[in-house]
N, C-alpha and C positions, 0 to 999 in steps of 0.2 A: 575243723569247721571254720569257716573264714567271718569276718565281721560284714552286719547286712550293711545295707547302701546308708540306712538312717545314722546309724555312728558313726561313720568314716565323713557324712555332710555333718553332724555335729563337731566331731574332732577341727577337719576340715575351717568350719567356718570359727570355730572358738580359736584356734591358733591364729586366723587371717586376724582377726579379732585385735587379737592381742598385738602383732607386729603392727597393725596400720594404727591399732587406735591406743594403743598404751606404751608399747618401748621409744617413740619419739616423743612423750611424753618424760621419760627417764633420762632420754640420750640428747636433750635439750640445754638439762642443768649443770653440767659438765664446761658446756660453753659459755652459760653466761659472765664466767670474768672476761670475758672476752669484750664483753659490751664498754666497758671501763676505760680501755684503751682508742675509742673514740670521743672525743672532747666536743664533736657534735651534737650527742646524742642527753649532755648533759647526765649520765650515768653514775653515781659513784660506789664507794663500797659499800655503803648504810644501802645502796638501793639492792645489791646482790644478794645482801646478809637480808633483808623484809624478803625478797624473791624467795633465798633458800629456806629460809622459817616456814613460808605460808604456804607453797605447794604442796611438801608434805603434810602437813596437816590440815590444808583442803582435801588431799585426797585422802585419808583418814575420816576427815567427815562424810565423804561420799562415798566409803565403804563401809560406813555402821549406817548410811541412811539405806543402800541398797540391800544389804544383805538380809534385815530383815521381811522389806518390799518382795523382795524375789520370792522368800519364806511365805510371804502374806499370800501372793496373787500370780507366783509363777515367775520364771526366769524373763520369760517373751514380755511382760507386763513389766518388768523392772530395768530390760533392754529397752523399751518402748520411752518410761520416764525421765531416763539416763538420755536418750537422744533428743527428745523434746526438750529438757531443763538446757542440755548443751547447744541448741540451736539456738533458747533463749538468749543464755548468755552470750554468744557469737554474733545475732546480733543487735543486740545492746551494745558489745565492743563496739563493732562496725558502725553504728549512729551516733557512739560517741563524739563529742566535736575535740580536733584537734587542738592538743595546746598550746597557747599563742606565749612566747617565752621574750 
């Protein structure tokens, strides 16, 4: 018996998922000593080492907030809050004003 059309767009879509919106999230932190070796950017080690601290344990935080949201109201309902908080943040970055050094 072959799988119906509904799993193969759920598999489907959870993997796109995962490639576009979470391993260039992973394969980011790798490169930030990289940022150090420009003297433009005013970058140092203390700024790498807050970097490497705080992401995983933002994402930490937003996996004990989600996982019981999903529980609560459903997968779609906690995909839904996860894209609205991230749009939030994105842009708050984005109207942040640049700093003047």
């Amino acid at each position: 018996v072959g799988w119906s059309a509904r799993r193969v767009a759920v598999i489907v879509v959870t993997t796109g998922t995962y490639v576009i919106g979470i391993m260039p999230v992973h394969l980011s932190i790798p490169l930030v000593p990289i940022l150090e070796d420009d003297s433009g950017l005013l970058w140092s080690k203390s700024n790498t080492h807050i970097l490497l601290l705080v992401v995983p344990f933002m994402e930490g935080i937003g996996l004990i907030a989600l996982g019981p949201l999903a529980d609560v109201c459903g997968g779609a309902c906690a995909m839904s809050w996860y894209l609205g908080t991230a749009a939030v943040a994105l842009v708050i970055g984005a109207l942040a004003p640049e700093p003047r050094f």
